[in-house]
C-alpha positions as a Markdown table, in Angstrom:
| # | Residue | x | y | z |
|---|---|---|---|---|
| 1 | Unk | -15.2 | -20.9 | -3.2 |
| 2 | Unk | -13.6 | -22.0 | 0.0 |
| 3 | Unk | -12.5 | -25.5 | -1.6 |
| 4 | Unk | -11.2 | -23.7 | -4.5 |
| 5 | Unk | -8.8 | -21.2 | -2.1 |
| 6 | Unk | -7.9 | -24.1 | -0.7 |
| 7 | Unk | -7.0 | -26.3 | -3.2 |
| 8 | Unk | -5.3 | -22.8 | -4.9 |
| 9 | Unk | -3.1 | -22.1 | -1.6 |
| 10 | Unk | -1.7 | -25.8 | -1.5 |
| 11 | Unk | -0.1 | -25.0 | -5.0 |
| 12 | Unk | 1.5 | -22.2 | -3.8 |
| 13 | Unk | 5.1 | -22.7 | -1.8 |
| 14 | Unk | 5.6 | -21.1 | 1.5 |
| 15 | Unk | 7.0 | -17.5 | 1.2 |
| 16 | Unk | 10.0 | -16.4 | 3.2 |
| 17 | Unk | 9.4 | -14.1 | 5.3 |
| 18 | Unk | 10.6 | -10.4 | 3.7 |
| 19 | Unk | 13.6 | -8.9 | 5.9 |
| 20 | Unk | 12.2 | -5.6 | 7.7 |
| 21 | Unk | 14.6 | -2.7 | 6.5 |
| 22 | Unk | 16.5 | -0.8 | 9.0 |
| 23 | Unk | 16.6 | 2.7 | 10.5 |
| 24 | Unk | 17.7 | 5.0 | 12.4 |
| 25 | Unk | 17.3 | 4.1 | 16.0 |
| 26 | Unk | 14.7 | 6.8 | 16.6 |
| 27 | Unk | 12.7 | 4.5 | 14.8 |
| 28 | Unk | 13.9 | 1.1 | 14.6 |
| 29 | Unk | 11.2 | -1.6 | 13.6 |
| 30 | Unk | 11.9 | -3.5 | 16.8 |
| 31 | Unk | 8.4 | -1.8 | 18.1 |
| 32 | Unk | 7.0 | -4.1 | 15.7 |
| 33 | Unk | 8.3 | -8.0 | 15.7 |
| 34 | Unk | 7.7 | -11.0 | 13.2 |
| 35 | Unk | 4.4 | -10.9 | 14.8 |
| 36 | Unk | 3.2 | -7.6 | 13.2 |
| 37 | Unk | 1.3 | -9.1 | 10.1 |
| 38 | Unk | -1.0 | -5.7 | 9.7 |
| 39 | Unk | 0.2 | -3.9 | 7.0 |
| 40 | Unk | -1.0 | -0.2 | 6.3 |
| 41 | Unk | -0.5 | 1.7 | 3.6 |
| 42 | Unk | -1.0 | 5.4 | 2.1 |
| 43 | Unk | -1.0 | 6.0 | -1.6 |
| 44 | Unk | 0.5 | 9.4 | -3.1 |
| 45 | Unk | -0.8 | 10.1 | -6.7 |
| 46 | Unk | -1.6 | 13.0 | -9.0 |
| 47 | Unk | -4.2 | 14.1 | -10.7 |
| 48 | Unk | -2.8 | 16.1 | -13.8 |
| 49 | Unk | 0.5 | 17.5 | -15.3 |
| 50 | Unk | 2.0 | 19.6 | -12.6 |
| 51 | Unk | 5.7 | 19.3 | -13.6 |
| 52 | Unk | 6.5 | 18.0 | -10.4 |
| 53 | Unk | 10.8 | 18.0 | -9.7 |
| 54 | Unk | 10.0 | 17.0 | -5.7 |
| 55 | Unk | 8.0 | 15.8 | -3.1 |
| 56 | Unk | 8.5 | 16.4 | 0.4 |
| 57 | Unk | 5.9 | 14.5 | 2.5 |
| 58 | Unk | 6.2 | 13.5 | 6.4 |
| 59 | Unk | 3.9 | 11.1 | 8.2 |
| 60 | Unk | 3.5 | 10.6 | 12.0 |
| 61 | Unk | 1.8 | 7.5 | 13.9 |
| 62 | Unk | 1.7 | 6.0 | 17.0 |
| 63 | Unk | 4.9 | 3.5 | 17.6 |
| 64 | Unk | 3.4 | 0.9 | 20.3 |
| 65 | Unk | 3.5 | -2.2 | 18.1 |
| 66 | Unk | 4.1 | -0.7 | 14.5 |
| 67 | Unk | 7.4 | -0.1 | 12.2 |
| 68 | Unk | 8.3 | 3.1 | 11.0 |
| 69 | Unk | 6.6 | 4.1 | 8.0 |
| 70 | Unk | 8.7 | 3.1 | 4.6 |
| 71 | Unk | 8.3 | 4.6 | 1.5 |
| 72 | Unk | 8.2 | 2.6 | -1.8 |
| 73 | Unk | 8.0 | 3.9 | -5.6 |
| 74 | Unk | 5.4 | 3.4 | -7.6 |
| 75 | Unk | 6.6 | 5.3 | -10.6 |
| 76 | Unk | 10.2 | 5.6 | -11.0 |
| 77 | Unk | 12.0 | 8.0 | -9.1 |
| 78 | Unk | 14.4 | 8.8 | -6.0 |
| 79 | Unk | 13.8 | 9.1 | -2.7 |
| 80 | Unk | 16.0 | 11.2 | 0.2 |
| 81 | Unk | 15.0 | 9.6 | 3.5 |
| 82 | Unk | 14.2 | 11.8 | 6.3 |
| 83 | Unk | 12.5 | 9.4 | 8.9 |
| 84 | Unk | 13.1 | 10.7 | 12.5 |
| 85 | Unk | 11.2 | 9.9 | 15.7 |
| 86 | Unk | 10.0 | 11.7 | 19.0 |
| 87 | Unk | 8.4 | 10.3 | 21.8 |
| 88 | Unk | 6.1 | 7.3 | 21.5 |
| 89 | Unk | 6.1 | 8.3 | 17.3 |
| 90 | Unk | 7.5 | 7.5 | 14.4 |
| 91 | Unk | 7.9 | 10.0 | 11.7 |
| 92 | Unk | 8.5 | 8.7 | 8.4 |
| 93 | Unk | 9.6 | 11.2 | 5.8 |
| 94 | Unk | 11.6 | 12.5 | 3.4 |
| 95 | Unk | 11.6 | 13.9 | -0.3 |
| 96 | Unk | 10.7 | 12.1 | -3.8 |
| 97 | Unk | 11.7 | 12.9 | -7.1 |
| 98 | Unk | 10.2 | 11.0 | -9.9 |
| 99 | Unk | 12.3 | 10.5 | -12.9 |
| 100 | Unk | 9.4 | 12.1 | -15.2 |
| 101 | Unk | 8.5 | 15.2 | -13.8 |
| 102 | Unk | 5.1 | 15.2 | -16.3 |
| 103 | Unk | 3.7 | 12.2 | -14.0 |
| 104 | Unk | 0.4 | 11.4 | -13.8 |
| 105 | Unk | -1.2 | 9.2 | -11.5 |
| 106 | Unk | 0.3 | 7.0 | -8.8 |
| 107 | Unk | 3.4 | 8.2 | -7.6 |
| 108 | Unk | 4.6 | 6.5 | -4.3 |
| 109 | Unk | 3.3 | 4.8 | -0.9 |
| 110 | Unk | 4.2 | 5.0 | 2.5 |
| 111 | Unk | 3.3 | 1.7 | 4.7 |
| 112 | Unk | 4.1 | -0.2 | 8.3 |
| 113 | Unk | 3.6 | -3.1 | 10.2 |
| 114 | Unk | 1.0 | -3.6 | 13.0 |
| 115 | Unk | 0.8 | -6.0 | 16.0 |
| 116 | Unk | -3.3 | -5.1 | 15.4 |
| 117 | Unk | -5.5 | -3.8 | 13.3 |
| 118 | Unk | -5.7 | -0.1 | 15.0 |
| 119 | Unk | -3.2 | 2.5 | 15.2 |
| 120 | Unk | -3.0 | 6.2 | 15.9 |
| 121 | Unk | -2.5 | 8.5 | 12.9 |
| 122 | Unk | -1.2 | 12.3 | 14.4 |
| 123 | Unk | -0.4 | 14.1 | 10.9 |
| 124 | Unk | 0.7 | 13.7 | 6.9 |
| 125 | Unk | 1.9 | 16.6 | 5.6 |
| 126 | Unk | 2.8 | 17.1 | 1.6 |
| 127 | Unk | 4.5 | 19.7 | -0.1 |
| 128 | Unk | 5.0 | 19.5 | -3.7 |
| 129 | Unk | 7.5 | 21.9 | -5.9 |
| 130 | Unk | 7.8 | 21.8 | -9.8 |
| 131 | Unk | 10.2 | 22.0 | -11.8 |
| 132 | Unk | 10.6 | 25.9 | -11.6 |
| 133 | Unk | 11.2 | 25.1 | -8.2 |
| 134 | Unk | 7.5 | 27.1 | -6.9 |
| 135 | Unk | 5.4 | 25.3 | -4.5 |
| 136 | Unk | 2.0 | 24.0 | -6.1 |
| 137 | Unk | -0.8 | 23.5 | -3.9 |
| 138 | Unk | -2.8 | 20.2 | -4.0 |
| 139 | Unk | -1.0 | 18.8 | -7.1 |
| 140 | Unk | -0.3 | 15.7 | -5.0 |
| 141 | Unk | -2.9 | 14.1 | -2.6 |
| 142 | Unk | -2.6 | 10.9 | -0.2 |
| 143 | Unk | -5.1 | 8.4 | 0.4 |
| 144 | Unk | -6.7 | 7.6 | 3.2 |
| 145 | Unk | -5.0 | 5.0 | 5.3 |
| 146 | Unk | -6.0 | 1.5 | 4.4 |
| 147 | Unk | -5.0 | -2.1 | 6.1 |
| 148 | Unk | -3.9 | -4.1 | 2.8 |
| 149 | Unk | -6.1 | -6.8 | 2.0 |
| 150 | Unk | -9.1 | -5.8 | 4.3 |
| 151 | Unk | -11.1 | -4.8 | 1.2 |
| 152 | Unk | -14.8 | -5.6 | 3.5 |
| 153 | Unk | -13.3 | -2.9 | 6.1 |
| 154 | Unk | -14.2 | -5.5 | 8.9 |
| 155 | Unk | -10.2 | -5.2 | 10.1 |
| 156 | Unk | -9.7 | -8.8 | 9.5 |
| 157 | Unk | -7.8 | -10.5 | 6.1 |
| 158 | Unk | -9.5 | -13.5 | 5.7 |
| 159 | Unk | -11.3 | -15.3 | 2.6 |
| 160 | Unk | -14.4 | -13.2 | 2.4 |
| 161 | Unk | -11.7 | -10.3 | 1.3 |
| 162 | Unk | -10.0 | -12.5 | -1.0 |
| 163 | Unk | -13.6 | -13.6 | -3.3 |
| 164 | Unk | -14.0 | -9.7 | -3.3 |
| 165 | Unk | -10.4 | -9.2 | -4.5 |
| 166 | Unk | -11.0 | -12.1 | -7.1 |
| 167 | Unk | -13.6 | -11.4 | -8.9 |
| 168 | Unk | -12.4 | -7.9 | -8.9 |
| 169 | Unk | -9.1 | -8.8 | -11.0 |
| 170 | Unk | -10.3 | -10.9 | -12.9 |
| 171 | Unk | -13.0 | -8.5 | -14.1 |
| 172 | Unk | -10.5 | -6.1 | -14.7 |
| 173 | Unk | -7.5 | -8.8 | -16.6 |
| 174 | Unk | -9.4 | -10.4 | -18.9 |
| 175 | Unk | -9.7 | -13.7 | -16.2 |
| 176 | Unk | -5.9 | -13.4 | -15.5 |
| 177 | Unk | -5.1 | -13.1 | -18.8 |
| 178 | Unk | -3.2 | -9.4 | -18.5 |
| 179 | Unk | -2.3 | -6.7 | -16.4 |
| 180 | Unk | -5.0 | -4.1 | -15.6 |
| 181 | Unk | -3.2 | -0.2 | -14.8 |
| 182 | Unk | -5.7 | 1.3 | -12.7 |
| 183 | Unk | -6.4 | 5.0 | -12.1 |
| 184 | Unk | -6.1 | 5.9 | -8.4 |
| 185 | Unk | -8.9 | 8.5 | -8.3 |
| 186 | Unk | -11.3 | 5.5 | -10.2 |
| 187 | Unk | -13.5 | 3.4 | -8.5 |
| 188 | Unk | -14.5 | -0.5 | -9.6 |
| 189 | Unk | -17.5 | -1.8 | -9.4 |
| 190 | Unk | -17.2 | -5.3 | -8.1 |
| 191 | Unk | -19.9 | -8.1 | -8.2 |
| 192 | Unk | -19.8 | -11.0 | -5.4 |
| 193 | Unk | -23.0 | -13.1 | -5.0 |
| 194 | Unk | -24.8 | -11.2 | -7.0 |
| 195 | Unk | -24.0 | -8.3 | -4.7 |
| 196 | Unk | -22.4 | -5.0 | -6.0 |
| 197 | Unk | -20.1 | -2.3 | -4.3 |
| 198 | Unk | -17.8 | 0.5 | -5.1 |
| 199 | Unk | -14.1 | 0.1 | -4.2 |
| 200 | Unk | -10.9 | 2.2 | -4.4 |
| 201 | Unk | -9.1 | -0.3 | -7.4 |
| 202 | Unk | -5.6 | 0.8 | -5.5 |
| 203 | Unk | -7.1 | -1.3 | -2.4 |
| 204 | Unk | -7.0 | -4.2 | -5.2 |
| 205 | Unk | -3.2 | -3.4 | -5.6 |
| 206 | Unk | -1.7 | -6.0 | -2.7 |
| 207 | Unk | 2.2 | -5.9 | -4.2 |
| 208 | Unk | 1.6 | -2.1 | -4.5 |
| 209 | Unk | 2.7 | -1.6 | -8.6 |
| 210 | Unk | 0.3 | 0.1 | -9.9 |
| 211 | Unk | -1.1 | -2.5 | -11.9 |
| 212 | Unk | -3.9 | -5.2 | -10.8 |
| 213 | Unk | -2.7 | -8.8 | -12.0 |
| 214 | Unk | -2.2 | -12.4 | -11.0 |
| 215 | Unk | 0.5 | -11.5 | -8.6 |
| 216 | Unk | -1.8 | -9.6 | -6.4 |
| 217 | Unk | -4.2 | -12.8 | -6.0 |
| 218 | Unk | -0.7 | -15.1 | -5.2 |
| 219 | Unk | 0.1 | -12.6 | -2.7 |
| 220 | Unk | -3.2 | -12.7 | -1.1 |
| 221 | Unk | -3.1 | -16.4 | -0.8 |
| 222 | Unk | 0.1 | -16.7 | 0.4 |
| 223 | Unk | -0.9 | -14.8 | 3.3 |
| 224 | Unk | -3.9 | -17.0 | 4.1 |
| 225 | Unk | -2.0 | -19.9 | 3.7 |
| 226 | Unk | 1.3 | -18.9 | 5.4 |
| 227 | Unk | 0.6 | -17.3 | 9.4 |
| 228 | Unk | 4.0 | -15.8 | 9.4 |
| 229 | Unk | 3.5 | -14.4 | 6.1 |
| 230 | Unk | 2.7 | -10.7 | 5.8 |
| 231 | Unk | 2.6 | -8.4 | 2.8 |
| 232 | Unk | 5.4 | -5.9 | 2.1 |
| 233 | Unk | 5.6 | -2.4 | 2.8 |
């Protein structure tokens, strides 16, 4: 498997490194330089018709060596940035609106940068509204925090995630062969050595689309291939 990574990364061209977006200066990404190539990430999905016009979400970490937390839609929709910062924290928030407001399933992400594979978390808070403008409890969850691309959970990115993340799309597309849309309250079953385990299939989801594919196993080898590669937020 190693040989064929390899001989798979040295088809693919170096990437350019993706410009960080910029902030306010509460919470400018210069806490976390070119040498930040951690990326976390939170997932916001739902369940169920809830009519939803707006999400207001906020979520607060630690800013010695990470970025502020950007937001990035999964299904289409708006966003009203409301980022801020307070001492030694960023806060990244604001308020989606999807363009259909009978979604179901992923809506956005939040994710940063990381010198290392720790941070602090402080709070995430959610508040979702419908369309008759009343507040509906628990009609939009997060998921945990995950490091993107550390699908073993050993906080390093490295080749023994991507045979797990291999076999798992290719399961799931048919060998490559299509696009797999993934529910984000599923699990996957994925077979490595003979070996079994349950997985999150939006931990799968490197270029965070909502859809398991090709693109995420390019991604993940551009990283091993590249050292000042990193995966977007």
């Amino acid at each position: 498997m190693k040989n064929t990574i390899k001989k798979i990364a040295a088809s693919i061209s170096a990437a350019v490194l993706c410009a960080l977006p910029v902030v306010n200066s509460l919470t400018a990404n210069a806490y976390a330089g070119p040498d930040a190539r951690y990326t976390f990430r939170k997932n916001y999905a739902c369940s169920s018709n809830y009519h939803i016009k707006d999400v207001v979400f906020s979520w607060s970490i630690n800013s010695n060596g990470t970025s502020a937390p950007q937001a990035n839609a999964i299904a289409s929709g708006t966003f009203i940035n409301g980022n801020s910062g307070a001492q030694n924290r960023h806060i990244g928030a604001g308020t989606y609106s999807p363009k259909n407001n009978n979604i179901v399933g992923g809506l956005f992400s939040q994710s940063f940068y990381s010198t290392t594979p720790n941070f602090t978390e402080y709070s995430n808070t959610i508040y979702t509204y419908n369309t008759s403008g009343n507040l509906v409890s628990g009609a939009v969850s997060a998921s945990p925090t995950f490091l993107v691309g550390d699908l073993n959970l050993d906080k390093a990115i490295n080749e023994d995630d991507f045979q797990i993340l291999y076999s798992g799309i290719r399961s799931k597309t048919n060998n490559f062969t299509t696009s797999y849309k993934f529910s984000y309250f599923g699990i996957m079953n994925v077979v490595v050595g003979n070996v079994g385990h349950n997985y999150s299939p939006y931990a799968f989801d490197i270029n965070d689309d909502g859809y398991l594919s090709q693109a995420d196993v390019n991604m993940f080898l551009q990283y091993l291939s590249n050292p000042t590669y990193r995966f977007a937020k």
